[in-house]
C-alpha positions in Angstrom: -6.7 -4.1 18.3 -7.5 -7.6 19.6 -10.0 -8.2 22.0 -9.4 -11.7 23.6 -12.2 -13.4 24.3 -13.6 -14.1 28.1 -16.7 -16.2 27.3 -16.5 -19.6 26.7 -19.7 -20.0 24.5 -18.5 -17.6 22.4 -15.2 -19.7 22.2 -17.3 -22.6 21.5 -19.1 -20.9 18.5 -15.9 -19.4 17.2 -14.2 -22.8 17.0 -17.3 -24.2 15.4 -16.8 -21.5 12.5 -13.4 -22.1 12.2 -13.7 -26.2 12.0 -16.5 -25.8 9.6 -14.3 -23.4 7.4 -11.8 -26.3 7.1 -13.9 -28.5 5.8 -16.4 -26.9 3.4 -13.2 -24.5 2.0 -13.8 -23.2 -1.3 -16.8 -22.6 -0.2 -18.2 -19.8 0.7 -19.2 -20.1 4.5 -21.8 -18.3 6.1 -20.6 -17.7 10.1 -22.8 -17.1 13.6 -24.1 -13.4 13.9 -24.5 -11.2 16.8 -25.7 -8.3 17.7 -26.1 -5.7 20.8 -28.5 -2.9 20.2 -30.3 -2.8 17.3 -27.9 -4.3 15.0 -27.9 -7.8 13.8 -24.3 -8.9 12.3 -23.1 -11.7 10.2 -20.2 -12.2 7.9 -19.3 -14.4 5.0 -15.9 -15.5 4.0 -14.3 -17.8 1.8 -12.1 -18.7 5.0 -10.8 -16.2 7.6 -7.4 -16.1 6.8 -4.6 -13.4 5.0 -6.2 -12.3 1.6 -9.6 -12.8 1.6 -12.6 -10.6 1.2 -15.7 -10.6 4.0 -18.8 -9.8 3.2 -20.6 -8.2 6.3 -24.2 -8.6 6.1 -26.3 -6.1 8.7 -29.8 -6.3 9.8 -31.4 -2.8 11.4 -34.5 -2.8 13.8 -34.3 1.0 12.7 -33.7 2.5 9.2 -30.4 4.6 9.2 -29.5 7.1 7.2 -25.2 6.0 7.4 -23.8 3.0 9.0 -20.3 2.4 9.3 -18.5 -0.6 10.4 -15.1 -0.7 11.9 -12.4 -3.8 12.1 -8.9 -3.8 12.6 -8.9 -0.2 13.6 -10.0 0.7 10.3 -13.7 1.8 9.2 -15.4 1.4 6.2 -18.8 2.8 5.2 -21.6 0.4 4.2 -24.0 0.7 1.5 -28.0 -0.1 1.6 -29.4 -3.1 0.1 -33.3 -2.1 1.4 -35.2 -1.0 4.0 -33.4 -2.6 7.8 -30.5 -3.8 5.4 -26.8 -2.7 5.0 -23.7 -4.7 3.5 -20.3 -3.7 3.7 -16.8 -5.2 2.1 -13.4 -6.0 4.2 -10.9 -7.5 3.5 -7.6 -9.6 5.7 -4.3 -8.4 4.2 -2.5 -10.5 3.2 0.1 -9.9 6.5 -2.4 -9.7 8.6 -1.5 -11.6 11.6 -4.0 -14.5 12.9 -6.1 -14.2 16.1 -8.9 -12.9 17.1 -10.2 -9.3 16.2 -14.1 -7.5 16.9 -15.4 -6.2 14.1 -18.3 -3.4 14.9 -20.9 -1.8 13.1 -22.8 1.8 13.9 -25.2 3.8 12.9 -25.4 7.6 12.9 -28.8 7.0 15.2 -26.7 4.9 17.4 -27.9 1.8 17.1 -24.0 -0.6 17.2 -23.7 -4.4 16.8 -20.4 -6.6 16.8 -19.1 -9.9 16.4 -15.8 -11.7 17.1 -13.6 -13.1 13.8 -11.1 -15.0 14.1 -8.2 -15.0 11.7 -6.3 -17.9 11.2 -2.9 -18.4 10.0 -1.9 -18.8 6.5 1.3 -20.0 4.7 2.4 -18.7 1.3 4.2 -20.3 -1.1 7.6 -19.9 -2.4 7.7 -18.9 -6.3 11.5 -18.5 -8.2 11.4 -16.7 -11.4 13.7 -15.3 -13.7 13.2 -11.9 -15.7 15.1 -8.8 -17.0 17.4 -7.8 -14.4 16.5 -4.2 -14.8 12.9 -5.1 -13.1 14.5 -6.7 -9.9 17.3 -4.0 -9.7 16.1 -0.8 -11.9 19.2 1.3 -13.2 19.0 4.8 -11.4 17.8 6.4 -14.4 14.5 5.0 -13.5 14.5 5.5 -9.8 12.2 8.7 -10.3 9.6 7.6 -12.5 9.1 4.7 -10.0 8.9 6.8 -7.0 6.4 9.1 -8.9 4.5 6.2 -9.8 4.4 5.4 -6.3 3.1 8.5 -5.1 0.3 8.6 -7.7 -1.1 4.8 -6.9 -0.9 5.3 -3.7 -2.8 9.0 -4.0 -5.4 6.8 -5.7 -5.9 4.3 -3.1 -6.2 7.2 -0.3 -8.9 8.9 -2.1 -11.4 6.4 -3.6 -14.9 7.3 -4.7 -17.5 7.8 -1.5 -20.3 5.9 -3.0 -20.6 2.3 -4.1 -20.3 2.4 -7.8 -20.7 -1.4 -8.8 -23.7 -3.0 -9.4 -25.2 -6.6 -8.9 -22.7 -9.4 -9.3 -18.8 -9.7 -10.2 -17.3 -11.2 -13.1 -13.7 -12.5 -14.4 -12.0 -10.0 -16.4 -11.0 -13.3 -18.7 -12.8 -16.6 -19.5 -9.7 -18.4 -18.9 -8.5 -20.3 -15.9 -7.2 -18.6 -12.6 -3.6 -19.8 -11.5 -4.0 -18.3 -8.1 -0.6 -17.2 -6.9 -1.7 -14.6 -4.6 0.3 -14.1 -2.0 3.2 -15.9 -3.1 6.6 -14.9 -2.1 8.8 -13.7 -5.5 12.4 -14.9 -5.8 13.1 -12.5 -9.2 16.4 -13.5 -10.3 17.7 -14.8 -6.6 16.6 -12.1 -4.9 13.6 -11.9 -2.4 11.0 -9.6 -3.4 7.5 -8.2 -2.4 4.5 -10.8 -2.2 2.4 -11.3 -5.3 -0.5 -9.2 -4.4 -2.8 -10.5 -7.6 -4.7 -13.2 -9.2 -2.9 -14.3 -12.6 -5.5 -15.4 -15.2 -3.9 -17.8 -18.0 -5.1 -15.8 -20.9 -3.1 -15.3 -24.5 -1.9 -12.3 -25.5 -4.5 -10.3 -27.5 -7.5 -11.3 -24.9 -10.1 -8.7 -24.5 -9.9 -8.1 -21.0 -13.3 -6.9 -19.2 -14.2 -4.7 -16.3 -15.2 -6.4 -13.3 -18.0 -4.8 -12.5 -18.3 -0.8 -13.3 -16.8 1.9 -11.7 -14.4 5.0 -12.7 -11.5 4.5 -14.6 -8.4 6.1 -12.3 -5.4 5.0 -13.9 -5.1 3.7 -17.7 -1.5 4.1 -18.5 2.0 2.0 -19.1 3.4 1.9 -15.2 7.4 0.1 -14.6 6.4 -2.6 -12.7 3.0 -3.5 -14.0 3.2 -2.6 -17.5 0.5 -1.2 -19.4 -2.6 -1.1 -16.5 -5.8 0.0 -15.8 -6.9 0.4 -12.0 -10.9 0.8 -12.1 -12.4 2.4 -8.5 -15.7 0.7 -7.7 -16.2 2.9 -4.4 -16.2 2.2 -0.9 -12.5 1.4 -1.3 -12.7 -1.6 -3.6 -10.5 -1.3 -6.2 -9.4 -3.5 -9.7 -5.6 -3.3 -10.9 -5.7 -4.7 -14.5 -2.2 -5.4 -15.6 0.4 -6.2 -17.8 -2.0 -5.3 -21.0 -0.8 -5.1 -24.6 -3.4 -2.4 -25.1 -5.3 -0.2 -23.1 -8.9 0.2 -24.5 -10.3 3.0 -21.8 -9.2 6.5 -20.8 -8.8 8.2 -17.3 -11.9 9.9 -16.0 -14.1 7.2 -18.5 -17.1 5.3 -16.2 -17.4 1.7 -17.3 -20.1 -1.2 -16.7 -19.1 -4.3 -16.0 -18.1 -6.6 -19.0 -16.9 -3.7 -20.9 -13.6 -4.6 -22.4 -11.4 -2.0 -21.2 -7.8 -3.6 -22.9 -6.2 -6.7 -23.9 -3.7 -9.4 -22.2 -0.2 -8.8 -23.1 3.0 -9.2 -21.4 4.4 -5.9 -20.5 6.5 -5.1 -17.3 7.7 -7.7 -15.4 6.4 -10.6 -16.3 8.0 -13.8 -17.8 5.0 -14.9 -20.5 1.4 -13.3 -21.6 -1.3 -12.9 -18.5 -3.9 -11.1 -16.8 -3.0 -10.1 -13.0 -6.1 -8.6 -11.0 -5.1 -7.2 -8.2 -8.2 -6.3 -5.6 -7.6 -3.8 -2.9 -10.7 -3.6 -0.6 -9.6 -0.5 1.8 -6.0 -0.8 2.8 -6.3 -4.6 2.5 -4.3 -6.4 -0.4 -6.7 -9.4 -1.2 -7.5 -12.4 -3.7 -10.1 -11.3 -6.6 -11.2 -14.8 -6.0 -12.2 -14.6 -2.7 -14.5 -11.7 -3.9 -16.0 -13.8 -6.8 -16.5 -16.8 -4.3 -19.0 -14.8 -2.5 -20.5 -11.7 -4.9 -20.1 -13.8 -8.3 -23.4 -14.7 -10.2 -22.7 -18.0 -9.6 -21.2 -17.6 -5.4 -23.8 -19.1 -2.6 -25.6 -16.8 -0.4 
């Protein structure tokens, strides 16, 4: 729910984040904290627009034993980093509309903290492609497994893993350049489809393709859209869709560690040539796998 803002500081310091976005963008960008009783907040962000990751950084006078923060009327559970010292991930849709939104953070000793973000508007380009019609308009004898398929991602994403199951930085599945279409809007064949919710990685076919970081391994089988994938829950809601593979090197139910090769690049699905796609879910929030290795890579400024 937005929250306009009354205080004309605060408008002041909001702007400041915003302009200085702009210009440091790719950047990650470290923006103002606040706090009310007991909580200190501040977030990074690649920028504050549709698709990218936040990393929420929270400093307790007290120890707590759960702290959760809340934004856009959703809440997500942080995790401990040390004593007084709490993290969470969130992430901007990529529909989310721009404006300005108060994010919140409490504890179950009620200590509670907020700050103001401001989401700024983003345009998406316009991609035409051309690929077997059966993937733009599937015959009905395939209208079942789809919707089945459905159900069973989507009974994924509702029930990810309590805990935080990574560990320490992330990592590209593939060594190979990023051509970064997320969010693009899909002409397939004419016809206006969904947006590109994933990062595609130039790889070759036969490229051993390695987990992010580690987690659970929820899915590992050959899906109608996205071809033979593996979807790895981290926890917390942050989930990895590894797609399009020409082999699938894990099993459901398998915990992997990060850099474990859990498949190789292929071409399956619908897809026009050999690539990776990562697509990164952090809660409900469809985002770009490069925002997340802008800020928690081994490389990303802190």
């Amino acid at each position: 729910m937005h929250r306009k803002l009354d205080d004309m500081h605060t408008r002041r310091i909001v702007l400041w984040a915003s302009l200085l976005g702009v210009f440091v963008w790719p950047m990650a960008i470290p923006l103002l904290g606040g706090g009310l009783s007991g909580i200190e907040v501040r977030t990074r962000a690649r920028t504050l627009a549709p698709g990218e990751v936040v990393v929420v950084d929270l400093t307790l006078d007290a120890d707590a034993n759960a702290v959760q923060v809340r934004l856009f009327d959703r809440e997500t559970a942080a995790y401990r980093l040390g004593a007084g010292r709490w993290q969470a991930l969130l992430g901007v849709d990529l529909d989310q509309p721009a404006g300005d939104y108060v994010l919140t953070a409490s504890t179950d000793g009620g200590a509670t903290g907020e700050r103001v973000l401001t989401v700024t508007p983003r345009k998406f380009a316009v991609r035409t492609l051309r690929v077997n019609p059966d993937f733009v308009n599937p015959p009905k004898s395939v209208l079942a497994r789809i919707q089945e398929e459905s159900r069973f991602l989507q009974a994924l994403y509702d029930n990810p893993a309590p805990a935080r199951l990574w560990d320490g930085p992330f990592r590209r599945p593939v060594p190979h350049q990023a051509n970064s279409r997320f969010g693009v809007r899909s002409v397939f064949n004419g016809e206006m489809r969904s947006p590109h919710a994933g990062t595609d990685f130039l790889s070759p076919a036969g490229t051993p393709i390695r987990a992010p970081n580690a987690g659970r391994v929820v899915a590992a089988r050959d899906l109608y859209f996205s071809g033979r994938t593996v979807i790895i829950d981290h926890g917390l809601g942050l989930f990895s869709q590894l797609a399009h593979m020409s082999r699938i090197d894990a099993d459901e139910g398998d915990s992997v560690k990060a850099g474990q090769v859990v498949g190789l690049v292929g071409a399956t699905g619908r897809v026009t040539g050999a690539h990776l796609h990562w697509g990164l879910r952090v809660g409900t929030a469809r985002v770009d796998a490069l925002s997340l290795l802008a800020l928690l890579a081994e490389d990303a400024p802190q």
